[in-house]
C-alpha positions as CSV (number, residue, x, y, z in Angstrom):
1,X,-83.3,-25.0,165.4
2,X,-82.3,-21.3,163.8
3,X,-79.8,-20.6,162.8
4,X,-79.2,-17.7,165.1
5,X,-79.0,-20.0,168.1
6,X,-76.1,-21.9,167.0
7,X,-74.8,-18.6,166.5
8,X,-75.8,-17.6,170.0
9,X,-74.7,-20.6,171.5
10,X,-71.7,-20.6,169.9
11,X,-70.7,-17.3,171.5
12,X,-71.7,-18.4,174.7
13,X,-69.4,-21.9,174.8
14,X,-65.7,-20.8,173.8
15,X,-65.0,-24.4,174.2
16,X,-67.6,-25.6,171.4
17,X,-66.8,-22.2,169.5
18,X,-63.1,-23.2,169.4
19,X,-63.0,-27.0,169.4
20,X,-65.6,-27.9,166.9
21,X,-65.1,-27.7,163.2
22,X,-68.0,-26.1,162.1
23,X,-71.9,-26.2,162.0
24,X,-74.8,-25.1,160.4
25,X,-78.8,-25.3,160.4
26,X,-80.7,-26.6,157.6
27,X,-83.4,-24.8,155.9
28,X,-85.2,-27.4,157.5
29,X,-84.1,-26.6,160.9
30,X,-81.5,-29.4,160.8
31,X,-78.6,-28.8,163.1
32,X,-75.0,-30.3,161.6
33,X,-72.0,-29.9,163.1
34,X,-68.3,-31.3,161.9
35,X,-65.6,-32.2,164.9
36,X,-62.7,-34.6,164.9
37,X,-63.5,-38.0,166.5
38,X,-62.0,-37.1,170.0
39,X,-64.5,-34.2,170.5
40,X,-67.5,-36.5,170.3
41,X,-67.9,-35.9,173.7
42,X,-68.2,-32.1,173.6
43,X,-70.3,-32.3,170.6
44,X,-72.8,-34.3,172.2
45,X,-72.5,-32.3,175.4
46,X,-72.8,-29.2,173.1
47,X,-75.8,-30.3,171.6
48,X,-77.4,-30.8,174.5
49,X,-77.3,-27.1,175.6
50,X,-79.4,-26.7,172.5
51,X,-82.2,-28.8,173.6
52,X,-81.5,-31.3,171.3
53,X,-82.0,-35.2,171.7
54,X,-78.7,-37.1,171.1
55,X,-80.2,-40.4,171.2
56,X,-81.7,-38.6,167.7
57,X,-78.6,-37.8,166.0
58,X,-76.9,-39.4,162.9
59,X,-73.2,-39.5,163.5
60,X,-71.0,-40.0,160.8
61,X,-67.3,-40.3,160.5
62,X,-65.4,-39.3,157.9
63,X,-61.9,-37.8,156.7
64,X,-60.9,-34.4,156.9
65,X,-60.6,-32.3,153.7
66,X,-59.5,-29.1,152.8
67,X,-60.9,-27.3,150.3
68,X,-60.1,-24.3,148.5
């Protein structure tokens, strides 16, 4: 993935663009993307319009911090 189509497809879903937490692509071409536990579904819809394969992904759960 580039980074540039999470952009894109971020514009495109005002859902995912307001209900997620955040994402980014890797120098690797990793996608990551941060949303609270009761968007799981939306993230994995989400990252399915990128043509990526859930049954892949690494979710983790964690707390919320805020840094400054």
């Amino acid at each position: 993935m580039r980074v540039g189509g999470l952009r894109e497809a971020l514009v495109a879903d005002p859902e995912a663009r307001e209900r997620l937490g955040g994402g980014s692509v890797t120098l690797g071409g990793t996608l990551v993307l941060v949303a609270p536990v009761e968007d799981l579904s939306l993230a994995r819809r989400f990252t399915a319009s990128l043509g990526a394969d859930w049954n892949e992904a690494r979710v983790r759960y964690g707390d919320r911090e805020f840094v400054s």
